[in-house]
C-alpha positions as CSV (number, residue, x, y, z in Angstrom):
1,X,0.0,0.0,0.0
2,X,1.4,2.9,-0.8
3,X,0.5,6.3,1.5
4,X,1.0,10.0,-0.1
5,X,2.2,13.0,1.8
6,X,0.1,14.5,4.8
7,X,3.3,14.0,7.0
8,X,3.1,10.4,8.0
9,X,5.7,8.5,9.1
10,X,7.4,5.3,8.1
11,X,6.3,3.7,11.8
12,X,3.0,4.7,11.0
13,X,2.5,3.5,8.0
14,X,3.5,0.4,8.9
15,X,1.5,0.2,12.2
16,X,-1.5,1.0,9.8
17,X,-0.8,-1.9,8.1
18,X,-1.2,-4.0,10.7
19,X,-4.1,-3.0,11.8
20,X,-5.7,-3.7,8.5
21,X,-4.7,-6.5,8.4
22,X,-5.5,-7.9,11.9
23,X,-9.1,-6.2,10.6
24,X,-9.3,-7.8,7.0
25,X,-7.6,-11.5,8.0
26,X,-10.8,-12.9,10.2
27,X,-13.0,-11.8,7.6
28,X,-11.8,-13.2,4.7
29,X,-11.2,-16.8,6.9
30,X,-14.8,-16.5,7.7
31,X,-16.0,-15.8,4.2
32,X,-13.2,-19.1,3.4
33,X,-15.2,-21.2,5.7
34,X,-18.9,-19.6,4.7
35,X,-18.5,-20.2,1.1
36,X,-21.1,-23.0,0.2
37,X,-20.2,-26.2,-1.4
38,X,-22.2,-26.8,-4.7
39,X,-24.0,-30.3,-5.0
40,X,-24.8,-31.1,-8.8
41,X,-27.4,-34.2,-8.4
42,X,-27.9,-35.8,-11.9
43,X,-30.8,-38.0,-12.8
44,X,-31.8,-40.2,-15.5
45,X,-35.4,-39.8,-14.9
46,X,-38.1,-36.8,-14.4
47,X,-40.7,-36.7,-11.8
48,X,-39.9,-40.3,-10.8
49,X,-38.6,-41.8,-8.1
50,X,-34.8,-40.6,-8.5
51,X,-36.1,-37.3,-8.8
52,X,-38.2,-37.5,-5.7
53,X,-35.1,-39.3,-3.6
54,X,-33.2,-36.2,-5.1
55,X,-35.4,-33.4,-4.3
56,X,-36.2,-34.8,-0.5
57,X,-32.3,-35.6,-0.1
58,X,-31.5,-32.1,-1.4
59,X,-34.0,-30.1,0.8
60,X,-33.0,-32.0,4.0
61,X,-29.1,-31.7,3.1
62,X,-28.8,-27.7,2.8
63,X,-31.5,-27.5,6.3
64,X,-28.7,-29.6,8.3
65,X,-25.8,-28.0,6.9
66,X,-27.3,-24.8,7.6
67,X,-26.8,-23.8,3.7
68,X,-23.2,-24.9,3.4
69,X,-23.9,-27.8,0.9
70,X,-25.9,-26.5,-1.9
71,X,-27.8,-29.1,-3.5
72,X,-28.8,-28.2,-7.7
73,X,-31.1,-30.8,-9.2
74,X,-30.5,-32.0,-13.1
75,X,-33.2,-34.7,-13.7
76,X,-34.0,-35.9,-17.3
77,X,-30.2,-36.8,-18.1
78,X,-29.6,-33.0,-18.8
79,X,-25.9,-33.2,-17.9
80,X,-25.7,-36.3,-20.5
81,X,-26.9,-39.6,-21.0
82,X,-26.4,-42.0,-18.0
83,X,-22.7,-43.3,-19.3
84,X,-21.7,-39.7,-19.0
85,X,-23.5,-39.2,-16.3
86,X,-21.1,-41.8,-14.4
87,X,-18.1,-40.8,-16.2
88,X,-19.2,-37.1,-14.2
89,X,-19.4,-38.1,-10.9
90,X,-16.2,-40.2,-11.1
91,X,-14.1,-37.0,-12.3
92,X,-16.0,-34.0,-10.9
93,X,-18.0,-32.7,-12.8
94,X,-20.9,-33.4,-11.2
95,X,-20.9,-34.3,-7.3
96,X,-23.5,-37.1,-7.4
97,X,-25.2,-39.6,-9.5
98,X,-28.5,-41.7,-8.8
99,X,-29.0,-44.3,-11.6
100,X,-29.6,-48.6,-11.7
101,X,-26.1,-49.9,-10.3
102,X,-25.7,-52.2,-13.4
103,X,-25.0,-49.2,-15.7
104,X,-21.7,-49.4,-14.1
105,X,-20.6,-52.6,-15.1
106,X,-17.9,-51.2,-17.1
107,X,-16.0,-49.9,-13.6
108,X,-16.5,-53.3,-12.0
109,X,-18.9,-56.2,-12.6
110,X,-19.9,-56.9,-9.4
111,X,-22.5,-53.5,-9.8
112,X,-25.0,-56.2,-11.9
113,X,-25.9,-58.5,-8.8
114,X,-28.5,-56.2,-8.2
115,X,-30.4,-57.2,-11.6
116,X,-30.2,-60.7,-10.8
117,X,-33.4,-62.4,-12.1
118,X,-36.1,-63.8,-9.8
119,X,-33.8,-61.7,-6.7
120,X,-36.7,-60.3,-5.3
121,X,-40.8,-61.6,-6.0
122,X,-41.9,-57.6,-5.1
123,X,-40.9,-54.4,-4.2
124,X,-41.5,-54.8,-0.8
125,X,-39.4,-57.3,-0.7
126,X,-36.7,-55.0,-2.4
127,X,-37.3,-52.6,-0.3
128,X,-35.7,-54.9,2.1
129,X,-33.1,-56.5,0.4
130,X,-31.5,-52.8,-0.1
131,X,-31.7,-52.2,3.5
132,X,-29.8,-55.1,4.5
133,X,-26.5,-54.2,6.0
134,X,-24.3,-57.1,4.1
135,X,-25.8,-56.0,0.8
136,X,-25.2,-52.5,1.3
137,X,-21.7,-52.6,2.9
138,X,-21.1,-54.5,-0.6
139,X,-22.4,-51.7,-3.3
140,X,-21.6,-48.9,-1.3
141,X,-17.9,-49.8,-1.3
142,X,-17.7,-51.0,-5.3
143,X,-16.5,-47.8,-6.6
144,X,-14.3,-46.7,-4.1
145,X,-11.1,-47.5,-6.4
146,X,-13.3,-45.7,-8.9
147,X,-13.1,-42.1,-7.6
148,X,-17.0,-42.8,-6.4
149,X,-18.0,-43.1,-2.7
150,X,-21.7,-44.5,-2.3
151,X,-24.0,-43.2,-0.1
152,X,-27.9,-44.7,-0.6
153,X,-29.2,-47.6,-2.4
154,X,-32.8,-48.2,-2.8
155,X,-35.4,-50.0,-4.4
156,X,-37.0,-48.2,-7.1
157,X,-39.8,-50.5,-8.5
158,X,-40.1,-54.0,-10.3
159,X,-39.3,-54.0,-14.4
160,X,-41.6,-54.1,-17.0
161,X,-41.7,-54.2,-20.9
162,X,-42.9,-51.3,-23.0
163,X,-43.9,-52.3,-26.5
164,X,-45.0,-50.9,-30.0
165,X,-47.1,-54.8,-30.0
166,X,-48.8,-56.4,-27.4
167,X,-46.9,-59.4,-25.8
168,X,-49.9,-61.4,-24.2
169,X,-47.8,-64.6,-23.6
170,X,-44.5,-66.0,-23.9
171,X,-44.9,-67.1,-27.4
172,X,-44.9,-63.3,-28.3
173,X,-41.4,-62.5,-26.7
174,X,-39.8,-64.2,-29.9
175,X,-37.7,-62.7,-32.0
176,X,-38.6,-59.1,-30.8
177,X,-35.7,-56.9,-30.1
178,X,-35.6,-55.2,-26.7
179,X,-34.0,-52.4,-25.2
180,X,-32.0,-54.2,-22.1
181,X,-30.1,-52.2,-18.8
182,X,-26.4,-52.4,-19.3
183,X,-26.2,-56.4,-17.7
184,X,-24.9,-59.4,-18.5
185,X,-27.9,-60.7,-16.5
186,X,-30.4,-58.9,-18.5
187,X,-29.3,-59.7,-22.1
188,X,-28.4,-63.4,-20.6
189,X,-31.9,-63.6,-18.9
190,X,-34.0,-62.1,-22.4
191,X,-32.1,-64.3,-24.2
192,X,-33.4,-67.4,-22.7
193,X,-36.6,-66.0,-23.8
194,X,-36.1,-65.9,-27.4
195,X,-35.8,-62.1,-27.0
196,X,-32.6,-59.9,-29.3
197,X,-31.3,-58.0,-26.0
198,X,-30.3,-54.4,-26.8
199,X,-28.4,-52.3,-24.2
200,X,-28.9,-48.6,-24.3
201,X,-29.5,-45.6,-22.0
202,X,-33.0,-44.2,-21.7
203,X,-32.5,-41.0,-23.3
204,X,-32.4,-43.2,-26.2
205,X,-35.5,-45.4,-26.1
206,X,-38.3,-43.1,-27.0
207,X,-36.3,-42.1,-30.5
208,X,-35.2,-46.0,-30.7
209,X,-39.4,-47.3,-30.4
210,X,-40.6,-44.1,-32.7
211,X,-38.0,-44.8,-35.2
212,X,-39.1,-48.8,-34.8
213,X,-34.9,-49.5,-34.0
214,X,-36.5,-51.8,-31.5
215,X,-39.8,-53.3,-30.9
216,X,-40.1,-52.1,-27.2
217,X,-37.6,-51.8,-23.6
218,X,-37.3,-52.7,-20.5
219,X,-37.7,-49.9,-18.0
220,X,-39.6,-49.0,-14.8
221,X,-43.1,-47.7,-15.5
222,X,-42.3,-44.6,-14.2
223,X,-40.4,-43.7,-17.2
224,X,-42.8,-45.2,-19.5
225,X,-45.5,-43.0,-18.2
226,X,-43.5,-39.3,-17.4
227,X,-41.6,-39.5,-20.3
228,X,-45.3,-40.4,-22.8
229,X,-43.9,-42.8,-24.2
230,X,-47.4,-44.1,-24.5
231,X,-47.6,-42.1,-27.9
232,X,-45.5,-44.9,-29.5
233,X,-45.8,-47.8,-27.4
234,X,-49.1,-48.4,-26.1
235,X,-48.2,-51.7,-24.3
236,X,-46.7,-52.9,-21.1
237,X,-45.9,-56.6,-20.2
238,X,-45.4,-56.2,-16.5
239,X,-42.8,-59.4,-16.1
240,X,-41.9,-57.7,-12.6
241,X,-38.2,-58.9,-13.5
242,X,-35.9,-57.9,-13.1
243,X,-36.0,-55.5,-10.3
244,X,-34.8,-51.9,-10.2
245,X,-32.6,-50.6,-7.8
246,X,-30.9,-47.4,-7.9
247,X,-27.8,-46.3,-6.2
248,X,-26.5,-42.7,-5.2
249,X,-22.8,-42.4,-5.8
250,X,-20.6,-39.0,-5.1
251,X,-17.3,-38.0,-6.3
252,X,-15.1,-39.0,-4.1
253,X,-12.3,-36.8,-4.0
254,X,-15.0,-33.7,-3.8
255,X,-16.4,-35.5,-0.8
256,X,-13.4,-36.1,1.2
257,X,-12.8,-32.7,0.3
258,X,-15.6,-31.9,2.7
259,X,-15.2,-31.3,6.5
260,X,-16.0,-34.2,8.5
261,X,-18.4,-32.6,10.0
262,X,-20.7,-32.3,6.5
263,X,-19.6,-35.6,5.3
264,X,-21.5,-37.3,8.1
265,X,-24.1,-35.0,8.1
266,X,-24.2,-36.3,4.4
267,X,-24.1,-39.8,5.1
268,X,-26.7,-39.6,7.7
269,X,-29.1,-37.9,5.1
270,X,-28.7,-39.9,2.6
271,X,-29.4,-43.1,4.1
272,X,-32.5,-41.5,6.0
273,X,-33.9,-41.1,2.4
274,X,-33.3,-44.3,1.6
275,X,-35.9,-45.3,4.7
276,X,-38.2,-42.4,3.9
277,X,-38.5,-42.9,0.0
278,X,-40.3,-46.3,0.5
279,X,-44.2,-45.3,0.5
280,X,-43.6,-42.7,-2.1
281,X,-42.2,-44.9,-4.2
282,X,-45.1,-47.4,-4.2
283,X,-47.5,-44.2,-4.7
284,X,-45.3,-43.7,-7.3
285,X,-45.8,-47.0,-9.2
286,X,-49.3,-46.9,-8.6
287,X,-49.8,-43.5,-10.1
288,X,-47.5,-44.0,-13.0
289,X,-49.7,-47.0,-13.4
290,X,-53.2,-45.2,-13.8
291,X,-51.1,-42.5,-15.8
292,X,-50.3,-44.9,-18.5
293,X,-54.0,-46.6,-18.5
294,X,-55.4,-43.1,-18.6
295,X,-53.3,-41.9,-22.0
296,X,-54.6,-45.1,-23.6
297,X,-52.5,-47.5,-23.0
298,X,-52.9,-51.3,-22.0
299,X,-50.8,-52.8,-18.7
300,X,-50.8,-56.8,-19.1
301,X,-50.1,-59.2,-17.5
302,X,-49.0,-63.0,-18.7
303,X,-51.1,-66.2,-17.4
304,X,-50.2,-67.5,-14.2
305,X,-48.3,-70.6,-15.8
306,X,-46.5,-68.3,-17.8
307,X,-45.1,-66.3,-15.5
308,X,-44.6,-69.0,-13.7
309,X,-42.4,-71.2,-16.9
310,X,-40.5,-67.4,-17.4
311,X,-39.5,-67.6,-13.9
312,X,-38.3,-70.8,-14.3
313,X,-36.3,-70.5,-16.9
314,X,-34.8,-67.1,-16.0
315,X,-34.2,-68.6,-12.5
316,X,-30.5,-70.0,-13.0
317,X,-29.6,-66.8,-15.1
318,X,-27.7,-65.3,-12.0
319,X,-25.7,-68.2,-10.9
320,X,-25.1,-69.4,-14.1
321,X,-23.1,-66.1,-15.1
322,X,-21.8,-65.4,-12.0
323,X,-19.8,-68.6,-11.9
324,X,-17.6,-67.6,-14.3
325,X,-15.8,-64.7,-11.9
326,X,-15.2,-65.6,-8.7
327,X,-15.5,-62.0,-7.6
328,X,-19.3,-61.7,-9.1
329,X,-19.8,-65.0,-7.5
330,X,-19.4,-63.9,-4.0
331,X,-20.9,-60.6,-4.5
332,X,-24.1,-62.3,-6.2
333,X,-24.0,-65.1,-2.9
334,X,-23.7,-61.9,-0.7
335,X,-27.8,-60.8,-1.9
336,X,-29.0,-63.8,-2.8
337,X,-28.5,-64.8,0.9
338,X,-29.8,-61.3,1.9
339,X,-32.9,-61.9,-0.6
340,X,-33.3,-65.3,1.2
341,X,-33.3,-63.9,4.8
342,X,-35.8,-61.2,3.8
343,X,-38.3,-62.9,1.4
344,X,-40.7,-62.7,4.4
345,X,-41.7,-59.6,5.7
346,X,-40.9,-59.4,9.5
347,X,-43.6,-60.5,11.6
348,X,-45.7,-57.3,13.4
């Protein structure tokens, strides 16, 4: 700083100095320690379950950390498809990703187990499975190596098959090509059913029915009713297989950033969602389900014996793949047991 005339001294200058400093220093520390971190949530999906996992998780977040996280919402993919949506979160471009865990097969395989067919017979009984401490220490801790620390998995609803035709029985799953999740287990699984599996993210399905690419997909009806895809597939199959979980994975090096403090506030949040999302996301299905009726479109269901026969023959699907990597062996034993132990709801 530089002082002209009026007679001061070089001591007082200096002294001066000091003292603005000693003002200035606190102040800007403060500010250091006020200044918010930003949270970019991506979702795949728009006023769907993600989104509503999202939108509670984001409002509870900034209340607890008294404004010091701040949460921003992108639902309907619009920081890129769900690939780049993972490839975000991993290098920090975006601070957290909620999407099916199988869409990051490509960082390690063991994220499929989830999408095991025949895993769980309901949503309630998912909702249980993804509570259960083994399975969760498991997928939580898969992309640590990664650059991705996981904080919430959930069940998000059963699977069901949107189609340009209707599929009445299992005769009619021939030959038609299907949009699959990115999984082994799915394209193994559809295969067994006479179906052409085709993996691709959902930004791409309604374009991929319109343009008749393939004859329907394999999604949550949820999707299939906010996104209207009704307009060119008036048909759901509900198989109820495989099921749909979703996962919520951070950046990991932008969350150890974080004082310890806000990354167990964090933690603590996110897996209290996980708990509180459960009722809304049956309303959820249930609503999506008369939303899809409503626009004119058909929900059906295969005989009993059929479903029972596709069961059957999708049944060895998991074990069958899993056998040929040791590591996706014990990671699939890891929730089948869990799906075993919690098949049953506890007794009241």
């Amino acid at each position: 700083m530089r002082f002209i005339g009026f007679g001061i001294g070089t001591a007082t200058i200096v002294a001066a100095g000091a003292v603005v400093a000693s003002l200035t220093t606190p102040f800007g520390t403060a500010w250091a320690q006020q200044k918010p971190y930003v949270m970019k949530i991506s979702t795949p999906t728009i006023h769907d379950i993600p989104d509503k996992w999202a939108a509670n998780f984001a409002a509870v977040l900034e209340k607890d950390t008294g404004g010091r996280i701040k949460p921003q919402l992108y639902p309907a993919s619009q920081l890129g498809s769900i690939p780049r949506q993972i490839e975000g979160t991993q290098f920090g471009s975006i601070q957290m990703e909620i999407v099916p865990p199988e869409f990051m097969v490509g960082l390690d395989p063991r994220f499929e187990v989830m999408a095991a067919p025949g895993l769980v017979d309901s949503q309630a009984h998912g909702q249980r499975v993804a509570a259960d401490p083994a399975v969760r220490k498991l997928m939580l801790g898969l992309g640590a190596n990664k650059g991705l620390h996981g904080v919430a998995l959930f069940m998000a609803e059963q699977s069901v098959m949107v189609t340009r035709m209707p599929l009445r029985h299992l005769a009619d799953f021939k030959g038609k090509k299907i949009r699959i999740f990115a999984s082994q287990f799915q394209s193994e699984a559809f295969e067994r059913l006479g179906i052409t599996p085709v993996a691709m993210t959902l930004g791409d399905v309604l374009p991929a029915i319109q343009q008749g690419a393939i004859d329907g997909a394999v999604t949550g009806i949820g999707p299939v009713a906010n996104f209207h895809m009704v307009d060119a597939a008036k048909f759901v199959t509900q198989t109820g297989q495989p099921a749909i979980f979703l996962i919520a994975e951070i950046n990991k090096k932008w969350f150890d950033s974080l004082p310890p403090d806000l990354q167990q506030i964090l933690e603590k949040d996110a897996a209290a969602q996980d708990v509180a999302i459960k009722p809304s996301a049956v309303q959820q299905v249930k609503q999506s389900e008369q939303a899809f009726a409503s626009g004119g479109g058909e929900l059906i269901r295969l005989p009993p014996d059929e479903q029972a026969t596709m069961m059957k023959e999708i049944s060895s699907v998991a074990p069958d793949v899993s056998s040929k990597n040791p590591a996706v062996a014990a990671a699939y034993k890891i929730v089948a047991d869990a799906a075993a132990r919690t098949r049953q709801a506890p007794s009241q």
